[in-house]
C-alpha positions in Angstrom: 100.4 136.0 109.8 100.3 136.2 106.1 103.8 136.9 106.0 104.8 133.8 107.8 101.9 131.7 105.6 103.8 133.5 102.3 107.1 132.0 103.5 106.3 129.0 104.1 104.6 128.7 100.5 107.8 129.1 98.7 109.5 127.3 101.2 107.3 124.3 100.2 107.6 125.3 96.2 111.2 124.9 96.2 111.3 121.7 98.8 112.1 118.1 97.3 112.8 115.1 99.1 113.6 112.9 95.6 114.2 112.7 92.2 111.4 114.4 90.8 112.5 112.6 87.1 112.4 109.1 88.5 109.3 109.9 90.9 106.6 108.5 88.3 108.6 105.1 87.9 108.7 104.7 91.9 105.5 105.6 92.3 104.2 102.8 90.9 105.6 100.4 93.7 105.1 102.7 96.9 103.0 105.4 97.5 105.5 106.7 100.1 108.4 107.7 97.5 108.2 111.5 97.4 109.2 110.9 101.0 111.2 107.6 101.3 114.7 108.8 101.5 113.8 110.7 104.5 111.9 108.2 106.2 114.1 105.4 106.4 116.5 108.3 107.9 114.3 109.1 110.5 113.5 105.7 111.5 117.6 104.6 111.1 118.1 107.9 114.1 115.2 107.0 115.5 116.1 103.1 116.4 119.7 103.9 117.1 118.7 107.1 119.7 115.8 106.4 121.3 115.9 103.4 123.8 112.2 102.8 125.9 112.5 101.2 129.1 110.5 99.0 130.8 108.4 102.0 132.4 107.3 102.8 128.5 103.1 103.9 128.6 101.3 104.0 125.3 98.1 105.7 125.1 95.5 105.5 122.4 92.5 107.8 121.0 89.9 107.6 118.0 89.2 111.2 116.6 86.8 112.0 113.9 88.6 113.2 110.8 87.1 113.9 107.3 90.4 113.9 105.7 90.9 112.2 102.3 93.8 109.8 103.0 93.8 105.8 101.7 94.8 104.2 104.8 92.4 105.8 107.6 89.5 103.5 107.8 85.7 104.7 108.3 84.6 103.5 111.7 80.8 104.9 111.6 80.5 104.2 116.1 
């Protein structure tokens, strides 16, 4: 298990989705531009790929998190 955990570190070390130069100058508009360029992709594949029919269920849960994040709101019930 470590082994896999030690992989996966330098994996992630050497892992770039931008420009790490122009990062600080994006960052300002978006908080989403380490990530962008890959996002748009997956959302281009998605929309041309995936095609819901009329029989399309969506199902929705609330789950405690403690995670610092900006955009999950406290909900205290």
């Amino acid at each position: 298990m470590l082994i896999i955990l030690l992989k996966f570190a330098i994996v992630l070390r050497f892992l770039r989705f931008d420009d790490k130069m122009r990062r600080s100058e994006r960052h300002k508009a978006e908080n989403l531009c380490p990530i962008r360029d890959v996002w748009e992709t997956v959302n281009k594949n998605l929309r041309k790929h995936c095609m819901p029919s009329g029989n399309l269920t969506l199902d929705e849960q609330l789950m405690g998190c403690r995670a610092r994040c900006s955009f999950i709101q406290y909900m205290p019930t």
